[in-house]
N, C-alpha and C positions, 0 to 999 in steps of 0.2 A: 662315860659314853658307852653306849649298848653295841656291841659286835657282832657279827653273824657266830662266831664261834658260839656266846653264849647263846644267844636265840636258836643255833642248833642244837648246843646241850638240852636246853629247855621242851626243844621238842620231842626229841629224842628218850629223855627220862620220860616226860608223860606219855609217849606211845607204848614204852617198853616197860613201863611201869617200877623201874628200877637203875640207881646210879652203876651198879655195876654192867648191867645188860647195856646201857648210852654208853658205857666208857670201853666197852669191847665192839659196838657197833662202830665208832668213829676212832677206832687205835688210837685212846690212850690212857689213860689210868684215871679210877677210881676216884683218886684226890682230886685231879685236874677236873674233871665233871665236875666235885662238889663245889669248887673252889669257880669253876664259871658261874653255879647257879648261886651261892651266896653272892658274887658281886652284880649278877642282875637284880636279885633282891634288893642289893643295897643301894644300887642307882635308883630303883623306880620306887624304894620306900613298899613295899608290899612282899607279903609271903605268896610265895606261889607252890609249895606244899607242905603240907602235913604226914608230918613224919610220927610214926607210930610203931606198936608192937608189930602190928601183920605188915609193915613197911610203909609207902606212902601214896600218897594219893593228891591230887589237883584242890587247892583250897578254890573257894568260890572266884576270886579276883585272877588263879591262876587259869582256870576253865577258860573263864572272858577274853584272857589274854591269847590263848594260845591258839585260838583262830588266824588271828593277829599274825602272830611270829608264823603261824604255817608261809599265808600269805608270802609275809617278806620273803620266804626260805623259797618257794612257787618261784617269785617274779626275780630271786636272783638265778635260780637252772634258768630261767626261761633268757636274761639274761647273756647266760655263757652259753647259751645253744644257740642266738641269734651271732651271738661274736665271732661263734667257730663253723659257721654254714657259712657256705661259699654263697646262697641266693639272698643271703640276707642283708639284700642292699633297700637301702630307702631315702626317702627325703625328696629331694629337687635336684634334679641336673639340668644346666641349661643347654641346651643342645642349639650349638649353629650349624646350617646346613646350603650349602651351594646347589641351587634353581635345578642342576641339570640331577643331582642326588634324589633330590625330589620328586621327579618326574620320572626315574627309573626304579629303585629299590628303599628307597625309605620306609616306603609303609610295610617293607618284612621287618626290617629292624625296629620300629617302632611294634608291630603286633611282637614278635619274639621277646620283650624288653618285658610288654605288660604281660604276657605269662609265662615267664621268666623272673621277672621282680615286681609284684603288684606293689608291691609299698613303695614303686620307685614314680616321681610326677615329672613327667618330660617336659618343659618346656620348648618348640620348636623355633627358631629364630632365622629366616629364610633369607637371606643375603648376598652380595656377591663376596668373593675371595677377601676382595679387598677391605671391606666393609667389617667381614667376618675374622679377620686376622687382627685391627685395629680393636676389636669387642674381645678377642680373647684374650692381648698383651696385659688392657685395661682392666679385668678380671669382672665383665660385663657377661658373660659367658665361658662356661665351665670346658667345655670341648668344640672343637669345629670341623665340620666334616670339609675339603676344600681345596683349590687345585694350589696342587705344592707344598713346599718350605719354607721356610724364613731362616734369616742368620741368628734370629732371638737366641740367646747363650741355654736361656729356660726351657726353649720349648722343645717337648718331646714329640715325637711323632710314628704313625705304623701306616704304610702304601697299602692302600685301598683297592683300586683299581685305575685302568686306563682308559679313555674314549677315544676313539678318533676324532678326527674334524670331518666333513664332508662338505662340497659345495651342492647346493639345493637352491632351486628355482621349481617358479609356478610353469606349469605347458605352457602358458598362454604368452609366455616370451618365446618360445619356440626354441630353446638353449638345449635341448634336453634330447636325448637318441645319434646324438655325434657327439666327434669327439670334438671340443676345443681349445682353445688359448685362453690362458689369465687376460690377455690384451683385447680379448673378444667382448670383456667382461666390463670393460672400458666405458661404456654409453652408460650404464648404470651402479646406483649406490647399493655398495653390499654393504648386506643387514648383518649382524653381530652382537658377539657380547660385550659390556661397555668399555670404555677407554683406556681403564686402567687395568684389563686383563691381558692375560695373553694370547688368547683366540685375537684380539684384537690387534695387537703389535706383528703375528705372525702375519695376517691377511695386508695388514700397512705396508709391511717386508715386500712380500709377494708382488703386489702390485707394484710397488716402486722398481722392484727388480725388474719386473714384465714392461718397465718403461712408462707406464701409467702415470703421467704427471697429477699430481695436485688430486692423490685418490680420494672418491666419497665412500666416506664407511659412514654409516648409521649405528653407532656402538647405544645396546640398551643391556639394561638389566632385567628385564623378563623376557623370560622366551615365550611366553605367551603369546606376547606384541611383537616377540620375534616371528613367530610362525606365523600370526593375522597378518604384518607384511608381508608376508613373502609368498602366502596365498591370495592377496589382491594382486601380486605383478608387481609391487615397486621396484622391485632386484632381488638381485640372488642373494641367499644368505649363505652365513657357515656355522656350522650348531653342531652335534654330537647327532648323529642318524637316531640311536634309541629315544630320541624326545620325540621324534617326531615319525615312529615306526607306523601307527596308524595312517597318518596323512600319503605316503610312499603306500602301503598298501590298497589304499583307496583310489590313489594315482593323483591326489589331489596336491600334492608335490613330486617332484622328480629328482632323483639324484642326476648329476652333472660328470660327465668326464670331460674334467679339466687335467691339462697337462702337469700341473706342480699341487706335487702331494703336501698337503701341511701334518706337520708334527703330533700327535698323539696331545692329549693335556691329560694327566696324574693326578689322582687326587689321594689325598691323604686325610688318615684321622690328625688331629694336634690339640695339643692340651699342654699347659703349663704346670713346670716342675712345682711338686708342695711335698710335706709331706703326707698327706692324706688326700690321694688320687686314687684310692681300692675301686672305687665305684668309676671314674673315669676311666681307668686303664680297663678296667671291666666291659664296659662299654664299646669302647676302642676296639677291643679283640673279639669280640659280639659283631660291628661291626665288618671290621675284616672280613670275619668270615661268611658274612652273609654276602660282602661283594666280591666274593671268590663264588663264592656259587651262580649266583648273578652275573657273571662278566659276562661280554659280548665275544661269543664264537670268533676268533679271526683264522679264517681260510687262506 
């Protein structure tokens, strides 16, 4: 079988025109050159020079080849110079990502990604936590951007950033410019995110604490349909303010001073231990740092 060593020798003699000039270019001796290029001869059945009084020269079949063997010699530098760049990520990463990520800074991390790694093809997979967490165990999805942690022994993780909650209502319930009570909140069903997060068990708490019997939450997984309600009037919702920064500027929703603050929710990169994660943990810390730059001001 044919080696890079010889197909270096091979090229080497023919650029330099001599075994001793290949055996001092690649440090090592004169024999070892000749001794490569006789057993490439003797594998491929052909002379690849002509050895003579004035020295040697490329036979006709050596000429043809040595295109050839440059090539291979090209596409293995090219090769270890893709292995040892730090940008030289490529292929497919599945990228999960939670609704409120989406609506605030994903599209710097996806533009940063594509010039940054053009050889890399994002797939985007838009989900809730829960959804998201259950596609990454199963190995349905390579990363997930998403509120929290897991006890998974696998999974690794790097803290993202934080949102608030806020209570928000349409004017047109007239909730909005005082202050008031969770219990005020009582006549109607707050909108939210669905059943199985935490936004939602936090607002379930709340109300139950404020003595609300038998509360109506409306838990969804798009905030899209989260905000189209709660811009017609059916109740107040609780969502992260930056989804909805345009509608409050517009006046077309209102932030609420309600008396009981709800908890922050966290979100985190997380990806499952392997050992070849260069490109996810890559990603991950890409990431990061776009939502440190991106956080929300708190005064």
């Amino acid at each position: 079988m044919i080696d890079f060593k010889q197909i270096e020798a091979f090229v080497w003699v023919a650029e330099l025109g001599g075994f001793r000039a290949a055996s001092e270019k690649l440090n090592t001796t004169q024999p070892a050159i000749s001794q490569r290029i006789a057993a490439m001869e003797a594998i491929m059945a052909v002379r690849l020079f002509e050895r003579g009084a004035r020295g040697i020269k490329l036979t006709e079949k050596g000429q043809e080849l040595l295109s050839h063997a440059q090539r291979m010699l090209d596409m293995r530098q090219e090769m270890l110079r893709v292995a040892k760049e730090h940008n030289a990520i490529g292929g497919t990463l599945r990228l999960g990502v939670a609704e409120t990520l989406v609506q605030t800074w994903l599209h710097e991390l996806i533009e940063r990604l594509h010039n940054t790694y053009p050889a890399l093809i994002v797939e985007i997979h838009v989900d809730t936590t829960h959804v998201l967490r259950a596609q990454l165990v199963s190995h349905q999805i390579d990363l997930a951007l998403l509120v929290g942690t897991s006890q998974e022994a696998k999974e690794q993780h790097l803290h993202l950033c934080d949102h608030s909650l806020v209570w928000v209502a349409s004017p047109s319930l007239k909730l909005h410019g005082r202050k008031i009570s969770v219990s005020d909140l009582a006549p109607y069903p707050v909108i939210t995110y669905p059943a199985v997060s935490l936004p939602y068990r936090e607002v379930k708490a709340v109300l139950i604490d404020a003595g609300v019997k038998a509360p109506r939450i409306y838990g969804c997984a798009s905030l899209s349909t989260i905000v189209h309600m709660t811009r017609r009037g059916i109740g107040p919702c609780v969502i992260a303010p930056e989804v909805i920064a345009e509608e409050l500027s517009q006046g077309k929703l209102c932030l609420l001073d309600v008396g009981s603050r709800l908890p922050d929710i966290s979100f985190f990169a997380c990806w499952m231990e392997s050992p070849d994660n260069y490109t996810v943990r890559t990603v991950a810390r890409l990431a990061q740092e776009i939502a440190a730059q991106s956080a929300p001001s708190r005064s």
